[in-house]
N, C-alpha and C positions, 0 to 999 in steps of 0.2 A: 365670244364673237370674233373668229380669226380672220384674215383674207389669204385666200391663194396667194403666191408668187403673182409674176406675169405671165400669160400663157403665149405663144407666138404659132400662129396661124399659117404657113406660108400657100400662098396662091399664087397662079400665074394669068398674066395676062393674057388672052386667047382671042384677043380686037385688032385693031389697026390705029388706036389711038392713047397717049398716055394716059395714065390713070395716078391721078396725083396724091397726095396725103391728105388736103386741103377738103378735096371732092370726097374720099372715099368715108363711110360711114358703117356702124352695126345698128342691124336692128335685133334686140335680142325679145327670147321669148322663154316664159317659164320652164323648169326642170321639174319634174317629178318622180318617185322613188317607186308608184305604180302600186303602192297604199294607200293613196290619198294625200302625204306627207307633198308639201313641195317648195323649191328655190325660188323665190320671185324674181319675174324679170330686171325689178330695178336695183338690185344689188348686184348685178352683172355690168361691170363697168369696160369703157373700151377705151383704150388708151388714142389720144389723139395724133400718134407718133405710127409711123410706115418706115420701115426702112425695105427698099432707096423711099425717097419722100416722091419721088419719080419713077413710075413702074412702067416702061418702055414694051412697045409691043414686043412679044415673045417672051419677055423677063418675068421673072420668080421675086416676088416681094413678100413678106410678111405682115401681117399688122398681132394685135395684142388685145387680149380681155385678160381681167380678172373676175373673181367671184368673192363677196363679201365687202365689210364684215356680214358671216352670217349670226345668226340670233344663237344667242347661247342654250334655246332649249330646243334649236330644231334638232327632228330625229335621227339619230342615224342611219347610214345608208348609203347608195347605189343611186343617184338622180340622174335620169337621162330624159330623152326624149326631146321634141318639139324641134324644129327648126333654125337657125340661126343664121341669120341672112347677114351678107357684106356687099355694100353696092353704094355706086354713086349716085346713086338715084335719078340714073337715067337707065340706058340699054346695059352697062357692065352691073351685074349681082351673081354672087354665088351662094351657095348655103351650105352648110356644114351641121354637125353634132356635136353639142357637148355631152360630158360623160362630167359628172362630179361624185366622189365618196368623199363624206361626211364623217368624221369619227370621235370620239370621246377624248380629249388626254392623249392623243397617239402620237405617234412622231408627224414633222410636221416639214416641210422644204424639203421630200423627197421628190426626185423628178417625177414628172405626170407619165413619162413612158417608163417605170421599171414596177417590180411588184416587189415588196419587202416582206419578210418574216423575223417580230423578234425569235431570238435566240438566248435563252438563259445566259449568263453571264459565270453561272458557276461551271456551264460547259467547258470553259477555260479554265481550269485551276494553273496554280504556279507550282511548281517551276514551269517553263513551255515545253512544250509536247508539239509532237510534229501530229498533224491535221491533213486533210482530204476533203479539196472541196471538189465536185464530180457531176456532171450532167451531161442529157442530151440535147444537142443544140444544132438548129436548122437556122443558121443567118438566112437564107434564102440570099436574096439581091443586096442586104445591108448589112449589119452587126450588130455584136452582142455580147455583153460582157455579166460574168458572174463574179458577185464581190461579197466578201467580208468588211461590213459596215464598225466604227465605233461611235456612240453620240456621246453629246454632251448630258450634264443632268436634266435641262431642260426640254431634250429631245428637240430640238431646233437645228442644229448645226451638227456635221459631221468632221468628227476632229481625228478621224483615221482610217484609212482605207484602202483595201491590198486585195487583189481578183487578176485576171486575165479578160482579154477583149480580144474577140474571135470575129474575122471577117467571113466576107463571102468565099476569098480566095483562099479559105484555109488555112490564113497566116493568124497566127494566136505572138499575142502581146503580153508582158506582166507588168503589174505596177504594184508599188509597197513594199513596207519591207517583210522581212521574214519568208519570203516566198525559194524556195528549196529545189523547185522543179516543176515543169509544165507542160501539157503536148496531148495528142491527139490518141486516143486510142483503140477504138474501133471508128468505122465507117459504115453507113449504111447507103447504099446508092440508092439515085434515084428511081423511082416506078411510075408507071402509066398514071397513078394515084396522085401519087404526089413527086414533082419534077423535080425537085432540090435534092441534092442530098441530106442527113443528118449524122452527127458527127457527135460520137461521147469524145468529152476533154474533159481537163484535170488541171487543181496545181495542188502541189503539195508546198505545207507551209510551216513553220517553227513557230508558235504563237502561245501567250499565256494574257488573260485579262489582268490590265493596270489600270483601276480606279482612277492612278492619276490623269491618265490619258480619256480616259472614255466611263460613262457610267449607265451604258446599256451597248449591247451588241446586236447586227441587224446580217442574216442574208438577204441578197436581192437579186434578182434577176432583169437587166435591166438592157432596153432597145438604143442602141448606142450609132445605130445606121446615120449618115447625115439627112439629111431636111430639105436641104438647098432647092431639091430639085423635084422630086418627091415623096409620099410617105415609104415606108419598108412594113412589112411584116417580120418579125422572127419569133421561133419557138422553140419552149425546152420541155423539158420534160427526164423524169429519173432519177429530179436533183439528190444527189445524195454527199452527205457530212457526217464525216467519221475520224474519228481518234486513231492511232496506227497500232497495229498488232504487235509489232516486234521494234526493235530499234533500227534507225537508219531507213524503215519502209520505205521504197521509191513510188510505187503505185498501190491506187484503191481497188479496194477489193469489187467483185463484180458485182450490177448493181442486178436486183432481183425486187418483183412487187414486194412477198411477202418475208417470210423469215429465213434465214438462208445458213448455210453451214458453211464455213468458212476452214481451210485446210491451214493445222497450225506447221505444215510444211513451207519452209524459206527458201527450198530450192526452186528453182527453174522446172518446168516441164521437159519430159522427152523431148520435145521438136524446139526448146528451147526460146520460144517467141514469147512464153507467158513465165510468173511464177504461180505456182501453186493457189496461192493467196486470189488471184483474180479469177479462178474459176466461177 
């Protein structure tokens, strides 16, 4: 029977009158999985804390739920649905959606905005090996970052972690160690379809799993846009992880749905922009 973190809501105010900590209140309402399985509303708790504690007309303030303890043998799953109202219980209310997944023994204080996949841990063997992590990525208006996770035994706490964070404007970031090289490399523009661009990026990285450091490894894909003002959408897709061909490889090979042939040529192409290898 575990509980969420704290989750933070931000809202704006869209009156002519403060709206204070004191006054403002949730009314929450059950979750359900759309099996019949479901969250009850009174283990959805709301923290009696706003920040500012004063939300001034036009301003952006926050408040906070969590969810749990839940029951140790509810089912696993996907709980959504029903309404969730925030209001002073006069004219100021809004309502919103929760979304809660439920899981077994899984990891656990991962942000509520990224999506994790374990990864084997004998995918690392020692000595280190240079590595390719690799997707398509559309921040749209906010950001985005793709990371190599390490946990603890207990899957509670993350004791290492090394990725790139990609804005809107194109500018890509790295953090952690072992990371070798990083950057942009195709562009897709934008269409009548869809107004954003999408951008494959990359970092290459020198990495071997140490027990003593970490005793599970996680990628994740994760919405790193700020809040402040309002939510972001971003999207990936293509993610791909791969071990390097040759020694010193600088770039991943090109990404494709199904199984792909990969040229054991280290040179450069003719026109010289690509090697071989990224075909």
């Amino acid at each position: 029977g575990s509980t969420s973190p704290w989750v933070e809501v931000a809202f704006i105010n869209t009156g002519n009158i403060d709206l204070t900590e004191a006054a403002l209140y949730w009314s929450f309402n059950s979750l359900g999985d759309g099996l019949g399985n479901s969250i009850a509303a009174g283990i959805i708790t709301a923290s009696t804390t706003t920040q500012p504690d004063h939300v001034l007309p036009g301003q952006t303030g926050t408040a906070y739920f969590r969810i749990g303890p839940v029951p140790g043998a509810q089912a696993n799953g996907i709980y959504f649905g029903s309404l969730q109202t925030l209001t002073d219980g006069g004219s100021a209310s809004d309502v919103c959606e929760f979304t809660c997944e439920i899981t077994a023994g899984g990891a656990q204080n991962f942000t509520s905005d990224s999506v994790f996949q374990n990864i084997a841990t004998t995918t690392f063997p020692a000595p280190a090996q240079r590595y390719f992590l690799s997707a398509y990525v559309c921040p749209a208006t906010g950001s985005a970052r793709l990371v190599l996770i390490g946990r603890d035994e207990a899957n509670v706490n993350t004791t290492q972690s090394l990725g790139i964070e990609f804005n809107s404007d194109a500018t890509l970031t790295t953090f952690g160690p072992g990371i070798v090289k990083a950057g942009i490399i195709d562009t897709i523009q934008p269409s009548t379809s869809h107004p954003y661009p999408w951008y494959r990026v990359y970092f290459a990285f020198d990495f071997a799993y140490d027990p003593l450091i970490a005793s599970r490894t996680y990628l994740s894909l994760e919405n790193s846009s700020p809040t402040t003002i309002a939510s972001h959408a971003v999207w990936f897709d293509g993610v791909q992880l791969e071990r390097s061909i040759f020694i010193n490889q600088e770039y991943p090979t090109a990404f494709h749905h199904g199984k792909k042939i990969v040229s054991p040529n280290q040179t450069r192409t003719i026109s010289g922009k690509r090697y071989y290898t990224e075909w």
